[in-house]
N, C-alpha and C positions, 0 to 999 in steps of 0.2 A: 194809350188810354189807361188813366189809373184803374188797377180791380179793387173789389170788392173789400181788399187789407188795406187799403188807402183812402179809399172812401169812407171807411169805418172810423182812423183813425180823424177824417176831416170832423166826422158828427162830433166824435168825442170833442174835440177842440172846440167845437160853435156848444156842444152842450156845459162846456165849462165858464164857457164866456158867458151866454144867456139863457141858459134852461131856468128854469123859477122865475123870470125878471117880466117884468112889462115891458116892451118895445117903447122904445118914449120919441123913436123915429123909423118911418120905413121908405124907402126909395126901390122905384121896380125901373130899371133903364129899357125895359121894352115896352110899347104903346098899348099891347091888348091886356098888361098887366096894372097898369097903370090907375084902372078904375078902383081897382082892390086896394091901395094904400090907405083908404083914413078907417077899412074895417078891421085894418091890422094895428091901428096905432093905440096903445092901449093893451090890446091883449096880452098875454101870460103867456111865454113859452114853454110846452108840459111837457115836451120829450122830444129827443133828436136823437133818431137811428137810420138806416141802412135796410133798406130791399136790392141785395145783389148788388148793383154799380150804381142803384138809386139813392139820393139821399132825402131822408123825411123831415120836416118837421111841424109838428104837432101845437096848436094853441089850445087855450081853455074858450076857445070860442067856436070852435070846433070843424076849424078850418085845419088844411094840412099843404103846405108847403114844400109841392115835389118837385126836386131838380134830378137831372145826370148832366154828369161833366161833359160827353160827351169823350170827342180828341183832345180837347185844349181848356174846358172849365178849370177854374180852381177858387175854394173856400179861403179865404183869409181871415183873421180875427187879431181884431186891432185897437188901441186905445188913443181917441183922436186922431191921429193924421192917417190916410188912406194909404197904401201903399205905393211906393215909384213903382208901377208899371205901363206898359203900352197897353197891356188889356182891356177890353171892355169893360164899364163895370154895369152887368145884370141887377142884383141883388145887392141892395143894402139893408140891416136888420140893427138896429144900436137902441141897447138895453142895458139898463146902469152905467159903466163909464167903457163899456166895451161895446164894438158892431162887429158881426160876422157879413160877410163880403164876398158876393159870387161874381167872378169874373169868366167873362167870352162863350158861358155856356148860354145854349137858345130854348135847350130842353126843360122848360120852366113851367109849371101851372099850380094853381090855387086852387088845392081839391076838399072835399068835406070825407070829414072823417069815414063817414058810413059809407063812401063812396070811391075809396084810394084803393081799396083793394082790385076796384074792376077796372081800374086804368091797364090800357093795353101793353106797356112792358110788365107792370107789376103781374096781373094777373094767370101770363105765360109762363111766368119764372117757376123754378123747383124749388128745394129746400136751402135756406141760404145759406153758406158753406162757415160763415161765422155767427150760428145762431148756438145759441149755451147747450139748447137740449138734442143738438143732433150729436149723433153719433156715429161712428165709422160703419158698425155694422146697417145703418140706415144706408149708407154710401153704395156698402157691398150688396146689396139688395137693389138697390134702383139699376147699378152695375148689370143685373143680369136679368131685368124686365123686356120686354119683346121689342119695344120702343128706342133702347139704347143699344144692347146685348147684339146685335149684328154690324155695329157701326164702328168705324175705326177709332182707337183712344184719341188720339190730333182732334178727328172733326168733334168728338163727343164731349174734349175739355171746352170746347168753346161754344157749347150750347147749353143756353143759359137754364134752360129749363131740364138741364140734367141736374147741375147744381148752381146755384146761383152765385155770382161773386167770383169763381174762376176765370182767366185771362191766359195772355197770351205768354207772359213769361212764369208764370204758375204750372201752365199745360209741361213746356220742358222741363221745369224743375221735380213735377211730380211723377210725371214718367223716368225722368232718370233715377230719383231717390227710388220708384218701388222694379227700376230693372225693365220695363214694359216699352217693345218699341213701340213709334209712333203709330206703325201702320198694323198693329192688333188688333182684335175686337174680343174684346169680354166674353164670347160666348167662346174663346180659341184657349180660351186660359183655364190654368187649372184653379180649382178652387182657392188654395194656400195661394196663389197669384190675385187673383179679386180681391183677396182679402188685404194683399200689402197695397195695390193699389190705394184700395177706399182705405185704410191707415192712414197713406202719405199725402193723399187726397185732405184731408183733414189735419194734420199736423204740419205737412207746410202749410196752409193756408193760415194756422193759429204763430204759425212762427213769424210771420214774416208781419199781420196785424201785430206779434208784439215788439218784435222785432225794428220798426220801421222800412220796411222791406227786404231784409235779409233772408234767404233761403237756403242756403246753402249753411253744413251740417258745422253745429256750430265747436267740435274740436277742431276743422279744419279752418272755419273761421279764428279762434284763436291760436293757431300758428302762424297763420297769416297774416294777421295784426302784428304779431309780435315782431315779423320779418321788417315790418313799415309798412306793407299795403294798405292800401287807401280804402273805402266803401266798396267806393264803385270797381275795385276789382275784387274785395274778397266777398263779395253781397249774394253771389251764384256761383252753381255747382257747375252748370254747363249754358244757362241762358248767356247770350255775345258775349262769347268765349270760346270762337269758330277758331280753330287753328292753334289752339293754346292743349296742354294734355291736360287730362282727364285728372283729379285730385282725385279716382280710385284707382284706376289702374294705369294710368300714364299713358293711355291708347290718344288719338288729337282728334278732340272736339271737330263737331262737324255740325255746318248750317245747311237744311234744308228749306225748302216752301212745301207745307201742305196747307192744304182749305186757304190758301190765298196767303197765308200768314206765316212768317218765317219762324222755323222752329230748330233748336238744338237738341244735339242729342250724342252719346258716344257707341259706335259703334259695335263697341266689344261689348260695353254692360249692357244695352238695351238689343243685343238679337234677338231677331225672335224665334 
C-alpha cells in the first residue's frame, strides 16, 4: 500500500497538471458516482493535498474529491492517450491539455468542503507526518500521551491516528534509524530515546516524499550507487533486506511479523 510519501508525491503530480484549470472533462467509472459528473464539468481545481494515505482535491465550487489508493489505486497524469494498463480505470479529471487518472481504487467519494473533515478515515487520523508546521518535538509529545506511551513501537507505527501518513516500510526504516526495537514502548524509553525516535519519525518520512522513496542514509546510498546498485537495493536501510548485513554494523538483517505485517529490523542496533 503506498504511504503517505507517495501519496503526497501523486497530489503534487495531478496539482501540476490541473490545479487553477477548469475540468473541460470528467468520467467517474463507478455507478453511485456517476450522477456527480456534469457538477464537476466546468469547475476550477483550487487545491490538491493529502490527509495521511488520503488524497484531496478541492474545487471552486466547493466540492472536494476524496480518494485512498487502497492495495492497488494508482494516479496517473497524462496528455492524450490513457495509459497501457490492465487496471480499472475509476477516475478521470482532463483540464487544459492534461487528465489526472485514478485507477482500481473503490475508495472514492464526492464530499463538500465543510464536510471532509468528518469523513470517517479523515476525522480518526493524528497529525499528518508530512505537514510544514509539525514538528519532531510535536512527535515526542504524542509519543508519550497515555493513549500511545504503553503500546509497542510496531503496533504504534501503523496507527494512523498516532501519526498519519506512516506505513509499513517507514515503521522499519524509522525504528532502525533511531536504534528502537520493535517490540518497545515509549513509556520504556529514556527521554534522549523519544526524542531520536520522534526526529527519525519525521526526517525519514521528509526524506523519502523528497527523495522518491528512498530511506535509507543518504552517505550510504551514495556509495552504493557508485558500486552499480540499482534503486531498489540501495532505497533501504533494513526494509526486504532479511538475510543481507546491516550497512551499520555488518550484524544480518532479519524479517520478523508483528501486528500481522512483516517487519525488519537488525538485531544488534535495535536491542532493547
Amino acid at each position: 500500500m503506498p504511504e503517505g510519501p507517495e501519496v503526497r508525491r501523486e497530489a503534487d503530480m495531478i496539482a501540476r497538471a490541473i490545479q487553477g484549470h477548469a475540468l473541460k472533462d470528467v468520467y467517474f467509472g463507478l455507478p453511485r458516482l456517476k450522477r456527480h459528473r456534469k457538477s464537476l464539468v466546468g469547475a476550477t481545481v483550487t487545491q490538491v493535498t493529502t490527509r495521511g494515505k488520503a488524497l484531496l482535491i478541492f474545487f471552486d465550487t466547493g466540492a472536494v474529491l476524496y480518494s485512498h489508493n487502497q492495495l492497488y489505486g494508482r494516479w496517473y497524469v497524462t496528455r492524450g492517450l490513457r495509459p497501457k494498463t490492465n487496471r480499472t480505470l475509476r477516475v478521470e479529471l482532463s483540464a487544459a491539455d492534461q487528465s489526472a487518472l485514478l485507477y482500481s481504487a473503490s475508495d472514492i467519494q464526492l464530499l463538500r468542503d465543510e464536510d471532509y473533515e468528518a469523513h470517517p478515515y479523515i476525522a480518526k487520523l493524528g497529525p499528518d507526518v508530512l505537514t510544514k508546521d509539525l514538528s519532531w518535538r510535536t512527535i515526542a509529545d504524542r509519543l508519550q500521551l497515555k493513549a500511545f506511551a504503553g503500546r509497542s513501537a510496531s503496533a504504534l507505527y501503523l496507527d494512523q491516528s498516532f501519526v498519519a501518513g506512516l506505513g509499513n516500510y517507514l515503521r522499519s526504516e524509522i525504528l532502525f534509524a533511531s536504534r528502537i526495537a520493535p517490540d518497545a514502548r515509549p513509556k520504556e524509553l529514556e527521554t534522549r530515546q523519544v526524542n531520536e525516535l520522534a526526529r527519525a519519525t519525521l526526517m525519514l518520512s521528509i526524506r523519502s516524499y523528497k527523495t522518491g522513496g528512498v530511506t535509507n542514509d543518504p552517505v550510504t546510498v551514495k556509495a552504493l550507487r557508485k558500486s552499480g546498485m540499482t534503486k531498489s537495493r540501495y532505497r533501504f536501510a533494513v526494509f526486504a533486506r532479511d538475510g543481507e548485513p546491516c550497512y551499520r554494523c555488518g550484524d544480518t538483517i532479519r524479517r520478523e511479523t508483528a501486528n500481522g505485517r512483516r517487519i525488519y529490523l537488525c538485531p544488534s542496533c535495535q536491542h532493547l
